[in-house]
C-alpha positions as CSV (number, residue, x, y, z in Angstrom):
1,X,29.1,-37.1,-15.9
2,X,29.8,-34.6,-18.4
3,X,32.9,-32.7,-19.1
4,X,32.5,-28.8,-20.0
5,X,33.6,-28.8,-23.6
6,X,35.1,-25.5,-23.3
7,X,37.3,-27.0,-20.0
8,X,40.9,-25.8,-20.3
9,X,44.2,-27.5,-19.8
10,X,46.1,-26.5,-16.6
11,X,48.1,-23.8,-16.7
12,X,51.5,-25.7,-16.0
13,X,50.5,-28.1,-19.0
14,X,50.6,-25.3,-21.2
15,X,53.7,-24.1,-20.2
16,X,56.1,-27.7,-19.6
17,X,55.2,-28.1,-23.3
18,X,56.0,-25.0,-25.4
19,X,59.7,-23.8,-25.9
20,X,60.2,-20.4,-24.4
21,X,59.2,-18.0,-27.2
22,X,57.3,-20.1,-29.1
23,X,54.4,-22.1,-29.7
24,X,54.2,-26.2,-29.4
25,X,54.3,-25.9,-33.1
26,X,57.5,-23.8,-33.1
27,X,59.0,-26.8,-31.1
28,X,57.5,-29.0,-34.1
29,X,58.6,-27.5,-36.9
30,X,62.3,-27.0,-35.5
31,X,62.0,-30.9,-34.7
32,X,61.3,-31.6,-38.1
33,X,64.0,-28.9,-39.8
34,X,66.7,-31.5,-37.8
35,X,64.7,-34.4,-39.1
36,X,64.6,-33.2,-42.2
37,X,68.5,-32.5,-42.7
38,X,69.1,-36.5,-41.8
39,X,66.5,-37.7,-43.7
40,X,66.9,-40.0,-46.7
41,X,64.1,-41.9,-49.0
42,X,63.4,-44.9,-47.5
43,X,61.9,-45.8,-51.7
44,X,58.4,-47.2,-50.0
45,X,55.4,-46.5,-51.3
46,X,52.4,-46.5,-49.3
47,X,50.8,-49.9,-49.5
48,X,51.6,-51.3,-45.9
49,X,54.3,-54.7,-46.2
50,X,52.0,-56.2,-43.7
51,X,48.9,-55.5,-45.1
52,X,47.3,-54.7,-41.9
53,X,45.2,-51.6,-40.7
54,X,45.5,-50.9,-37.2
55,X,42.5,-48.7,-35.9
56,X,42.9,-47.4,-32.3
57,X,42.6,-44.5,-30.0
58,X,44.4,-41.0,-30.3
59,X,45.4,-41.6,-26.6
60,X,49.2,-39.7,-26.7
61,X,50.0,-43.1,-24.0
62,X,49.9,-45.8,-27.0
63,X,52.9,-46.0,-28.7
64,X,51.4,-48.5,-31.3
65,X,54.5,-49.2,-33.5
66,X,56.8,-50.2,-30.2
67,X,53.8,-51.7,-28.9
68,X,53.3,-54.4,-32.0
69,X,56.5,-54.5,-32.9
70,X,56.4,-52.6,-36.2
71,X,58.3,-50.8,-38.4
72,X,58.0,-48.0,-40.6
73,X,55.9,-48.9,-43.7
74,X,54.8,-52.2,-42.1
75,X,50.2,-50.7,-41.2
76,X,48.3,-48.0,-41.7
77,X,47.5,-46.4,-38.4
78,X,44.1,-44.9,-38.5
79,X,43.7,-43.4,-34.8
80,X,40.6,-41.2,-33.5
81,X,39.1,-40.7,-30.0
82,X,38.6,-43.6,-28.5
83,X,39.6,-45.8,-31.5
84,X,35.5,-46.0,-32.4
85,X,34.4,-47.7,-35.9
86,X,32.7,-44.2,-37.1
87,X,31.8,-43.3,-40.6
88,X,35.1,-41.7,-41.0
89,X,36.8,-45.0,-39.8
90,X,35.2,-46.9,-42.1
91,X,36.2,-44.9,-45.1
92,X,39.7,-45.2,-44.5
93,X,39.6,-48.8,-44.1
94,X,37.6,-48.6,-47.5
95,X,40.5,-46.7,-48.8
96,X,43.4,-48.9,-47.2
97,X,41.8,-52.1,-48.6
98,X,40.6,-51.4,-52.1
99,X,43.1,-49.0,-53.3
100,X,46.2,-49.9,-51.0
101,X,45.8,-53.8,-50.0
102,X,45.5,-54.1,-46.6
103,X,43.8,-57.5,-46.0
104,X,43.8,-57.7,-42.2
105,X,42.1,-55.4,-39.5
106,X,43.2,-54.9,-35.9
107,X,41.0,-52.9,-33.8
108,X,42.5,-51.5,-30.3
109,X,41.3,-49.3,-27.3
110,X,42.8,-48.9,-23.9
111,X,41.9,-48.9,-20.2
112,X,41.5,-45.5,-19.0
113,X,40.5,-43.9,-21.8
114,X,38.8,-40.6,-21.6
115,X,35.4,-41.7,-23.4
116,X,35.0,-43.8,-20.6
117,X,33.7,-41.0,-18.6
118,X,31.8,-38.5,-20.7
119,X,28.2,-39.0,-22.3
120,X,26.2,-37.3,-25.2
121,X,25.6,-34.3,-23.1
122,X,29.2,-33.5,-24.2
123,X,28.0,-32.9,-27.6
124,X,25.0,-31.0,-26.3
125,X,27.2,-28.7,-23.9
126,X,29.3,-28.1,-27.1
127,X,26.4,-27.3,-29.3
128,X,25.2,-24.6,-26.2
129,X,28.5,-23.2,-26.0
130,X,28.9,-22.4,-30.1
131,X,25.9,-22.3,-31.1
132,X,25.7,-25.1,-34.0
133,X,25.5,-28.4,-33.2
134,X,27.8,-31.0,-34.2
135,X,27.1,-33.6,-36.8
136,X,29.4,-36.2,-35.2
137,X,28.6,-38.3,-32.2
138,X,30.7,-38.7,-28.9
139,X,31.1,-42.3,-29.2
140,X,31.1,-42.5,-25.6
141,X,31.3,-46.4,-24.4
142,X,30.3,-47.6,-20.7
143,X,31.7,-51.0,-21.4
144,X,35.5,-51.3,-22.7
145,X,35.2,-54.8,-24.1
146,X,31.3,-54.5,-25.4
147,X,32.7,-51.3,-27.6
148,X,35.5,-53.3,-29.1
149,X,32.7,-55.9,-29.7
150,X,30.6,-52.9,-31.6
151,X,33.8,-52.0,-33.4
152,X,34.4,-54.9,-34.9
153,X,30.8,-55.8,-36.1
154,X,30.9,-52.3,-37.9
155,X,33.8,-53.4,-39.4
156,X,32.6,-57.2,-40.5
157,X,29.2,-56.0,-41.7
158,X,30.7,-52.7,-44.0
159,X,29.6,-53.3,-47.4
160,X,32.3,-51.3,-48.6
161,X,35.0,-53.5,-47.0
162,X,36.4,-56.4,-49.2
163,X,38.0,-58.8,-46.3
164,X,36.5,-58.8,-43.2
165,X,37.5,-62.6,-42.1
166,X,40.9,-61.0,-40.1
167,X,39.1,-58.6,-38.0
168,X,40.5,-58.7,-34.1
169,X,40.0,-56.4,-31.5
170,X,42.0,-55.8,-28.2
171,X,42.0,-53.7,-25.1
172,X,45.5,-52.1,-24.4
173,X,46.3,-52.0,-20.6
174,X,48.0,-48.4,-20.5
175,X,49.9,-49.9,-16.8
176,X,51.0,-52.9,-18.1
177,X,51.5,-52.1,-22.0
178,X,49.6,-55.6,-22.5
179,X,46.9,-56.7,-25.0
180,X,43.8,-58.4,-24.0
181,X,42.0,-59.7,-26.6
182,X,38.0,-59.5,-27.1
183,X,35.9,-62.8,-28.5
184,X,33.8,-61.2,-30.7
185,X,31.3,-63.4,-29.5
């Protein structure tokens, strides 16, 4: 099943989200003005204490930090849809390792996540509808555990990747706020 890439929100989304007279990124920016005037250093620099990556989905119902327990400055969060092991992924694990120290890798996706249900006709609707086609793939995943699986081969077989023995890989129950984790096999 294939979801029209052009689909728009419902109207009432739209509107339960912006500020009256202004954009969702009005409400943003205003956030971060009152942010900004209690805000003080916190003299970090950007190598994680931890020295984890966490790689998972963009899903706005994972709450990763209160989820593992972790603080500002403790992983580098590298989120996309469906928390894949892409190209993209890959390079900022790349990054994260070799110039920033991480030395661990935890890989997470999540029951009910949207990629469960669309295919690479999604990709093909998109390229119909704007005339180019993309030069990313959908990603799209049948099989929660098999995909974390996938993820974490990608991850222990990059040649650009200096530790790849602390690679796990969970699924995130988005009822229950549990992890499962995946043998890799």
């Amino acid at each position: 099943m294939s979801i029209p890439a052009s689909q728009p929100l419902p109207p009432s989304a739209d509107s339960a989200v912006a500020p009256a007279g202004g954009t969702v990124t009005d409400r943003l920016v205003e956030a971060n003005s009152k942010y900004a005037a209690a805000f003080t250093d916190p003299g970090m620099d950007a190598r994680p204490v931890l020295k984890v990556a966490v790689v998972a989905c963009m899903d706005a119902r994972l709450d990763l930090h209160a989820a593992l327990g972790l603080e500002l400055g403790d992983c580098h969060t590298i989120r996309n849809a469906g928390g894949v092991v892409t190209d993209d992924i890959i390079r900022s694990l790349t990054i994260s390792q070799r110039a920033l120290g991480t030395r661990s890798v935890v890989l997470i996706h999540h029951t009910g996540c949207g990629l469960l249900s669309l295919t690479e006709d999604f990709r093909h609707d998109l390229a119909a509808e704007v005339g180019q086609r993309p030069n990313w793939a959908v990603e799209a995943f049948k099989d929660l555990d098999e995909d974390v699986r996938q993820s974490m081969q990608r991850v222990r077989t990059s040649p650009f990747l200096l530790h790849t023995d602390d690679v796990r890989g969970f699924v995130f129950d988005v009822t229950t706020g549990l992890l499962r984790e995946i043998d890799p096999r």
